[in-house]
N, C-alpha and C positions, 0 to 999 in steps of 0.2 A: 454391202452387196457386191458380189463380183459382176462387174460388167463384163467382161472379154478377157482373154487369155493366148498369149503370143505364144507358140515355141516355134524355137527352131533348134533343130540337129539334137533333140533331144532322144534317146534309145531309137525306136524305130519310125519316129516324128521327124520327116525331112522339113515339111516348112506345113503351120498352121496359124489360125489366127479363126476364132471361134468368138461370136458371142453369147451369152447366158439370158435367159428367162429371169427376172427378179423372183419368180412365183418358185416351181418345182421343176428340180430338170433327173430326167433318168439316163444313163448309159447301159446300154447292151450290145450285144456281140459274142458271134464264138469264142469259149475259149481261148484264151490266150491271143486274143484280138489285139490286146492292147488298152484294156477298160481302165487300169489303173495305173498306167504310164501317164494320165490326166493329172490324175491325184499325185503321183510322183511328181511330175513337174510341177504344181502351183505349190509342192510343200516345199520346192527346192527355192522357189523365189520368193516362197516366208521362212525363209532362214535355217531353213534345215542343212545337213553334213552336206556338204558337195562330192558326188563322187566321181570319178575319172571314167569309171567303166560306164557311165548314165550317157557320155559323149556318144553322138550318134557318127556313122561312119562317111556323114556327107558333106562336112567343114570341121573345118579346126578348133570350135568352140562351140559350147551348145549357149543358148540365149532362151531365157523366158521372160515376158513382162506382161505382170496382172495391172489388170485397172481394176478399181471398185469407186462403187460409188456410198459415200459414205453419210451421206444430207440424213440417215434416220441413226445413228451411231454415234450418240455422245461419248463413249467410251474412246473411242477410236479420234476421235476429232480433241479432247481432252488429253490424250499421249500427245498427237502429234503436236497442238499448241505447246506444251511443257518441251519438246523438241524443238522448238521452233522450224516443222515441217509444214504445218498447214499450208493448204492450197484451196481455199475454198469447198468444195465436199468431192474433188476428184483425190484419190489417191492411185498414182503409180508407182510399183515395184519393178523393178527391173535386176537379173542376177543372169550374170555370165559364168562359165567355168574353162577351162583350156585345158589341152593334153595333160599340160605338165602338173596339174592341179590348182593353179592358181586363181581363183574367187573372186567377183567385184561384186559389190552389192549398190545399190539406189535407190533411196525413198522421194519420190516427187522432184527428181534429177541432181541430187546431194547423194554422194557417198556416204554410205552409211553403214554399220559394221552390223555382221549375220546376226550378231546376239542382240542388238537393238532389236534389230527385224521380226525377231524369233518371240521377241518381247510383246511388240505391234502386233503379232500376227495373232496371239489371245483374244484381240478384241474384234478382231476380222472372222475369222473362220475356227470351225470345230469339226475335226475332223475323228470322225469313229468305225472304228473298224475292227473285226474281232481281237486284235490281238494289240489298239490301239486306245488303252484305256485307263492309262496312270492316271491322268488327273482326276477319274471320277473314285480311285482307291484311294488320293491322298488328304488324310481327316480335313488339313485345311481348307483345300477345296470343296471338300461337304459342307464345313461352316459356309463357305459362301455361299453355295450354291443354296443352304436351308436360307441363310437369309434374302435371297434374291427373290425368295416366294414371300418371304414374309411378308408381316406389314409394321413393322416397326424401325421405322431409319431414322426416329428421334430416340426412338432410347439408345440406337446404337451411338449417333454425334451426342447425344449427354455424357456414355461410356467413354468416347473419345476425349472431352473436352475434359472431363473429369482424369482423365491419364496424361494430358497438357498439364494440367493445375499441377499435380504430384509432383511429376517430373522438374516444374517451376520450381516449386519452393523445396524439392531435394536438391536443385542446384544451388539455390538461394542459401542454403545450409551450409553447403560444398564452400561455396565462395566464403560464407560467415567466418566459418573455423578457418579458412588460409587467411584471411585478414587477421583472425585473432590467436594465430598460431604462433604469435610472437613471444618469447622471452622477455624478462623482466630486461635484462640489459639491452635488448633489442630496443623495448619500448621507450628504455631510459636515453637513449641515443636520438632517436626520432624527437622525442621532446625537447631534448637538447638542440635540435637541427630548428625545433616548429621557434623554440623562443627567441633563435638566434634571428631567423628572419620576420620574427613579430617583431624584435629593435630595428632592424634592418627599414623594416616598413617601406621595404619598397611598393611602387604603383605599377598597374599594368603600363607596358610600353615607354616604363620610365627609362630604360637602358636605352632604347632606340634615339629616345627624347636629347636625352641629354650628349651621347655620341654628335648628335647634327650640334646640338650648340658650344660644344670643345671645339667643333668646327670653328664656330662665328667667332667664339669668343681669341679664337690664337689670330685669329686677325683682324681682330677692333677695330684697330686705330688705322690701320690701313682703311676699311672699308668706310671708317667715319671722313676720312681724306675724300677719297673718291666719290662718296655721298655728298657731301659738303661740295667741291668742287664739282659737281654734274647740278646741283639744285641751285648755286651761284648761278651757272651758264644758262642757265632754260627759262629763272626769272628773277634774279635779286641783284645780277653787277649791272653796272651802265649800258651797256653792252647785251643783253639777254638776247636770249630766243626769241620768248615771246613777244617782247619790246618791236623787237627790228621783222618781226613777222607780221605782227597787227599794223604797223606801217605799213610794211609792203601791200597788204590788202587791202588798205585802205588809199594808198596813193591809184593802184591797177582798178579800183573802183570809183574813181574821178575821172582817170583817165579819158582823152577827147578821140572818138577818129578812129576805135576800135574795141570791139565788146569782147572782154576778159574776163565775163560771169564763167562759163566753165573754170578757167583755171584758177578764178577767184574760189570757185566752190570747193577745189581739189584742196587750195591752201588751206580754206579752213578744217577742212576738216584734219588738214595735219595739226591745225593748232589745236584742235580739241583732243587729238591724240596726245600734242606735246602736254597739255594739262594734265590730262589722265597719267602719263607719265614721273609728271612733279609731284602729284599725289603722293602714288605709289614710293615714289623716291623718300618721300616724305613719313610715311611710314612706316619704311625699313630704315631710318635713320633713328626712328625714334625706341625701334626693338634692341639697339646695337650698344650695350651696356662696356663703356671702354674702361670703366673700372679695372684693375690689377686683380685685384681680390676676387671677383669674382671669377675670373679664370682657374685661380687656388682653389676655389670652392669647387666649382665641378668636376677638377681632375679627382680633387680629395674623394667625391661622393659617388666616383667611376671608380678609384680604389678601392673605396671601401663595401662595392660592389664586387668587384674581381676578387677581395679577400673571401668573403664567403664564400660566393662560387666556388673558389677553389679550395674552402676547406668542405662544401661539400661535395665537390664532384660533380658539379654541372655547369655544363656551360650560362653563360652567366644572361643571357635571356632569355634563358628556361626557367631564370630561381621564382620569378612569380606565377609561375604552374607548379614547382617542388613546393614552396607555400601552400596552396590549394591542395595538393595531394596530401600534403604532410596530417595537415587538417583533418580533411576529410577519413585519413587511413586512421589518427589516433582519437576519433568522435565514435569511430566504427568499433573500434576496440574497447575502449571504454564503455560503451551500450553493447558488447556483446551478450553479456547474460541474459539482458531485457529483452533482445531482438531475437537471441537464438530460440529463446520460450515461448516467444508469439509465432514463433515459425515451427515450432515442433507443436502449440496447439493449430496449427493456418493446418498442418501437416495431416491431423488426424481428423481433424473435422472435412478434408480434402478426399480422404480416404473412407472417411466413413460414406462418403455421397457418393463415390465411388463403387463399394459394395453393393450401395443402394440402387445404386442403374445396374447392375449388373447384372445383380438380383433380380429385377422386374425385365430385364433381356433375355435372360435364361428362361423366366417363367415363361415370356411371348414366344422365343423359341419352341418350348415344348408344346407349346400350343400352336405353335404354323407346324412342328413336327408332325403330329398327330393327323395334320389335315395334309400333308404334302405325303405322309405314308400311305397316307387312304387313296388319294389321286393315283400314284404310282402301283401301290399293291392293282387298285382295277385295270391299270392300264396293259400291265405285264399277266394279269392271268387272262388276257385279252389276246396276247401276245406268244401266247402257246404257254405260259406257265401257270396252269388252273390251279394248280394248291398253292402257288406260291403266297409269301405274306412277310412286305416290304417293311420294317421298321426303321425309325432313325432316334437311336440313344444320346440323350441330352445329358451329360453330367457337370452339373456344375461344381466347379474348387474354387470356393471359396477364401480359401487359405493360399492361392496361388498368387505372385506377381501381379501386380495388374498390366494387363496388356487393353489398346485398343479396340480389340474386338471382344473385351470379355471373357470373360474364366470358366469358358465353356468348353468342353471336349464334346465333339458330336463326329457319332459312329455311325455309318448305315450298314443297316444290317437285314438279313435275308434269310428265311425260310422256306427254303426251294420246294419242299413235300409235304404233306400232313403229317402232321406230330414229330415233325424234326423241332430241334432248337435253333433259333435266331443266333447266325453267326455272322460275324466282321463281313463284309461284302468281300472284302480282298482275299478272304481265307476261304471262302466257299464257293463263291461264283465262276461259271466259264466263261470262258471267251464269248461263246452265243446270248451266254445267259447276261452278260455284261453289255454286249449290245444293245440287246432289248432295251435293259432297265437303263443306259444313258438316254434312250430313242425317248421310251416316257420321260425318265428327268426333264430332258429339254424340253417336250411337249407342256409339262406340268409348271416349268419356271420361264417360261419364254417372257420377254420385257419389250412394251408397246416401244420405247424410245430407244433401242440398241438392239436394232436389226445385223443379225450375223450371217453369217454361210455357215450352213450345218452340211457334213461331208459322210454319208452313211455306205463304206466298200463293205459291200455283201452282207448286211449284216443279218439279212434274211437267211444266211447259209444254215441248213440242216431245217426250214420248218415249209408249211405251205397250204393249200387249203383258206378254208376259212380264214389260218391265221396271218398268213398272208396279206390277205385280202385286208388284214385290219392293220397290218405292219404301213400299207401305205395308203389307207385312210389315215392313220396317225401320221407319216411322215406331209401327207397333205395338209393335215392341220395345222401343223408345225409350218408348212408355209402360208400361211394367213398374214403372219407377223413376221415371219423370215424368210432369206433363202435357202432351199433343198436341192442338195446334187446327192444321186443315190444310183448304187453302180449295183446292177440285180442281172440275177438269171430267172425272174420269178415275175409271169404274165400280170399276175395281179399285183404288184405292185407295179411297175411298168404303165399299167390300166391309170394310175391314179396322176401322172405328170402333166404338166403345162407345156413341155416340149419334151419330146425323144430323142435322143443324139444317139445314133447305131456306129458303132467302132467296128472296122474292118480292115484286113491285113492283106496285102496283096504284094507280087512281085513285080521291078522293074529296073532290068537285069540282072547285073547281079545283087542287088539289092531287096530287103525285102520292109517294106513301108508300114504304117499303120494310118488310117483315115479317119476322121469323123464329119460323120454329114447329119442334118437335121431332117428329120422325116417327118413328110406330108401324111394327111391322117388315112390315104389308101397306104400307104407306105408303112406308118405304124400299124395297121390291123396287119396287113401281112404280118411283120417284124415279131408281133404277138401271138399272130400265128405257128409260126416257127418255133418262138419260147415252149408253144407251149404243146405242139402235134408234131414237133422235131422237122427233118426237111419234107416229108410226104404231108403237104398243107391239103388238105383237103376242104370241102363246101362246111364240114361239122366245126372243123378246129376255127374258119375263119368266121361261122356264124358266135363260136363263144368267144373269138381276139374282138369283135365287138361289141360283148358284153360285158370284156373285161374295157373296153375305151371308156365305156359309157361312163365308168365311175371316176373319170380324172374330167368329165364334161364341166 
C-alpha cells in the first residue's frame, strides 16, 4: 500500500508531499492540470527511464520518495528478505535525477540499482493505462495470472518438485558418464596409482606424525642428557629440590617468634608444582627412543613417502586424500553400467510423475479457465462491451521439456461482437478495450494476503453513463482488498472514492506550478459538479454531483 509520496522539482511539481487513502483514491482536474505528473513520478521512483526533460525548472535535481506500507504483501516482503532489504513492513524508495542525467536509486536507505527496483516494483503497484498493457498481452503472464485464481498450488509444487527430481538425476547422469569417460589406459594408470598406495598403506595424519618425531628422534641423546639431568636435580641427587625444599618448610614451620604460614603455603604449593613437573619430565623421558635405528627408520618411511608423492604429483600430505579419491573414482567406474541403468530407470519413472501432475494441472487449469472466463466475460459486458465473450485457451504439450510451471500454453482470447471468432487478446483488443478487461482481471483474481496499488490513468476514456457508473463500482470493489488510485474526467466514477485529490495548475511568476489538495465533501460535490455541468454549476448539476457521492458512501 502506498502511504505518501514526496516530489520535488519534478515537471511542474515545486515541492509536495501527499498522503494516500489505503481504500480508493481518485485524481481530477482541468485538462492538463497535471493528473498524471503523479503517476509519472511514483513510476520514476519504481525504476523506471529517468529523463532529463522530467527536471523541474525550480533546483538542480528532481527527488521523489514513496513510502508503502507493506504488513499485507508477502510478495513484496519475500523479494526484499531474498535482498536482504527488509525493514519490518515500512518500505522506502527514494530516486534522485540531475541535469546532466545522472540516477541514484534507494531501497529502505541502501543503493540500489533501477533494474532491482523495477523488479520490486511488480509486487507493489500495477499500473494501467490505455496504452499501458504489455504484461496482461504476455502468454506468461496470463499463466500466472489463470493460476492466481486458481485453486490448485499443490499440483503446481508437485509440478515443481517433480522438474527438481529430473533435473537431479540428469545431473546425476552428467556427472556418471565424466567419471566413467575414462579410457582403458586412463583406468590402467589410476589402478596402478590406487595399488601403489594400497602398499604404501599410509594413515591419516601419518606425514604430520612422523615429521614432529624426525624432530625428536635427530636429537635423542641430547634431550635424554637434559631430561636425566633436570629429573637428577628436582629429586634423585643428594642435593635435590625437593629434598632441600621440604626442609625448608619444614624448618619455617617450627620456627619460634614469627608466623611464616602464608609463605609456608606459597612454598608448598611450589613443591607441588615442582612434583607435577618430575612427572611430566618423567614421561617425556620415557617417549624418547635414543636407539640409532630408529632415526633410520623414519627418515626411510618419510622417503618412501616423498617417492610416491612425487611419482604421483602430489604434494605428499595430500597422498591420503589421492588414496580416497583414487578409490572412490575407480568403485565409480567399475559400477557404472549398474548405476547408470538405475538412473535412466529413477529417470523415467521421474518423468512419468511428472507428466502425471501436469496432466492433472492442465486439466484444473481449464477448469478455473472456464470459471475466470465467465467472471470476466460479465464483468466487461458490464463495462460497456455487451456482446463481448472473454475466453482463455488451455493447450497442453505434452511432448514439451518439462518446465516448472507445466506444459501448458494459455491464450486469452476475446470476442469483441456477436458472431465474430475468438482471437489472441493481443491481436484484436484496443487500448480502451484492454483497459477494461485488465480493470475486471484484477477485480476477478485479486489475493486476500498481497495487497497491491492498482493505478488505473483514464482508463474510463471514450465510455460513460450507466457504464461508467459500473467502471468505479468495480474499481471500488477492487479496493476491498487493495489499493485504488484512478485519474478520471468522469462524475461517476469520481462518485465512488474514499478521498478526492483535485490537481490544479496555477502561475507564480514566471513559473507556472501544479497542486494537489484533498477535498472536503462540500468541495467534492462542487468538484463533481464541474466534471460533470462544466463551469456554469448550477442547483440541477449540484443536486446530481450528490447522487453521484452518494455511491463512494
Amino acid at each position: 500500500m502506498l502511504q505518501s509520496l514526496y516530489i520535488e522539482n519534478f515537471v511542474l511539481i515545486d515541492h509536495l508531499e501527499i498522503d494516500f487513502d489505503p481504500r480508493m483514491s481518485v485524481f481530477t482536474g482541468e485538462t492538463g492540470a497535471g493528473k498524471s505528473i503523479i503517476i509519472g513520478a511514483l513510476s520514476l521512483a519504481l525504476g523506471n527511464r529517468a529523463d532529463t526533460q522530467a527536471i523541474g525548472p525550480f533546483a538542480e535535481q528532481a527527488e521523489i520518495i514513496a513510502e508503502f506500507n507493506i504488513e499485507n504483501n508477502k510478495l513484496a516482503q519475500n523479494w526484499l528478505t531474498q535482498q536482504d532489504l527488509l525493514n519490518n513492513h515500512q518500505l522506502i524508495i527514494r530516486r534522485t535525477i540531475n541535469q546532466q542525467g545522472r540516477s541514484k536509486q534507494w531501497v529502505n536507505g541502501r543503493p540500489t540499482p533501477s533494474g532491482l527496483v523495477k523488479e520490486l516494483s511488480q509486487h507493489l503497484v500495477q499500473i494501467h493505462g490505455q496504452h499501458d498493457q504489455i504484461r496482461l498481452l504476455k502468454n506468461h503472464n496470463q499463466l500466472l495470472i489463470l493460476d492466481q485464481s486458481g485453486d490448485h498450488e499443490l499440483l503446481l509444487k508437485q509440478t515443481q518438485e517433480a522438474v527438481k527430481e529430473i533435473q537431479r538425476i540428469e545431473q546425476a547422469i552428467t556427472d556418471l558418464m565424466t567419471a566413467g569417460s575414462m579410457g582403458k589406459e586412463q583406468v590402467q594408470l589410476l589402478q596402478y596409482q590406487l595399488d601403489e598406495l594400497e602398499s604404501l598403506a599410509l594413515t591419516d595424519d601419518e606425514y604430520e606424525t612422523l615429521h614432529q618425531s624426525l624432530k625428536t628422534a635427530a636429537h635423542a641423546q641430547d634431550l635424554t642428557l637434559t631430561l636425566d639431568h633436570a629429573i637428577q636435580t628436582i629429586s634423585e641427587n643428594e642435593h635435590n629440590v625437593e629434598a632441600q625444599l621440604a626442609q625448608l618448610i619444614a624448618r619455617l614451620n617450627s620456627a619460634k617468634g614469627y608466623d611464616f604460614s602464608a609463605i609456608v603455603q606459597m612454598l608448598e604449593e611450589s613443591l607441588i608444582n615442582i612434583n607435577e613437573a618430575h612427572q611430566q619430565l618423567q614421561a617425556v623421558s620415557e617417549t624418547i627412543d635414543n636407539d640409532p635405528d630408529n632415526l633410520s627408520q623414519i627418515e626411510a618411511r618419510l622417503e618412501q613417502i616423498n617417492h610416491v608423492a612425487r611419482k604421483q604429483n602430489v604434494m605428499p600430505e595430500l597422498l591420503f586424500q589421492q588414496h580416497q579419491d583414487l578409490a572412490n573414482t575407480l568403485a565409480t567406474h567399475a559400477d557404472l553400467a549398474n548405476q547408470q541403468q538405475q538412473l535412466n530407470q529413477q529417470l523415467d519413472q521421474a518423468t512419468q510423475a511428472y507428466q502425471q501432475a501436469a496432466k492433472q494441472l492442465s486439466e484444473q487449469r481449464q477448469q478455473a479457465a472456464k470459471s475466470l472466463a465467465r467472471k470476466i466475460t460479465s464483468m466487461i459486458r458490464d463495462l460497456g462491451l455487451p456482446e463481448a465473450d472473454f475466453s482463455i485457451a488451455v493447450n497442453h504439450q505434452s511432448d514439451a521439456k518439462p518446465k516448472n510451471l507445466g506444459n501448458d500454453h494459455v491464450e486469452f482470447m476475446i470476442a469483441a461482437n456477436k458472431g465474430q471468432k475468438a482471437q489472441p487478446l493481443n491481436k484484436t483488443a484496443s487500448g480502451g478495450e484492454l483497459s477494461r478487461i485488465s480493470l475486471a482481471i484484477e477485480v476477478s483474481t485479486q489475493q486476500q494476503d498481497n495487497k497491491q496499488a492498482f493505478i488505473f490513468d483514464e482508463v474510463d476514456t471514450g465510455i460513460g453513463g450507466a457504464t461508467a457508473e459500473k467502471v468505479g463500482n468495480i474499481m471500488q470493489q477492487l479496493s476491498l482488498n487493495n489499493q485504488v488510485f484512478a485519474v478520471t474526467h468522469l462524475p461517476q466514477v469520481a462518485g465512488h472514492a474514499h478521498d478526492h485529490l483535485l490537481v490544479s495548475k496555477s502561475s507564480q511568476g514566471q513559473y507556472t506550478t501544479s497542486k494537489i489538495a484533498h477535498l472536503s465533501e462540500p468541495q467534492r460535490i462542487e468538484e463533481l459538479a464541474r466534471m460533470s455541468g462544466g463551469q456554469n454549476i448550477t442547483a440541477a448539476t449540484l443536486a446530481q454531483a450528490k447522487e453521484f457521492l452518494k455511491t463512494g458512501s
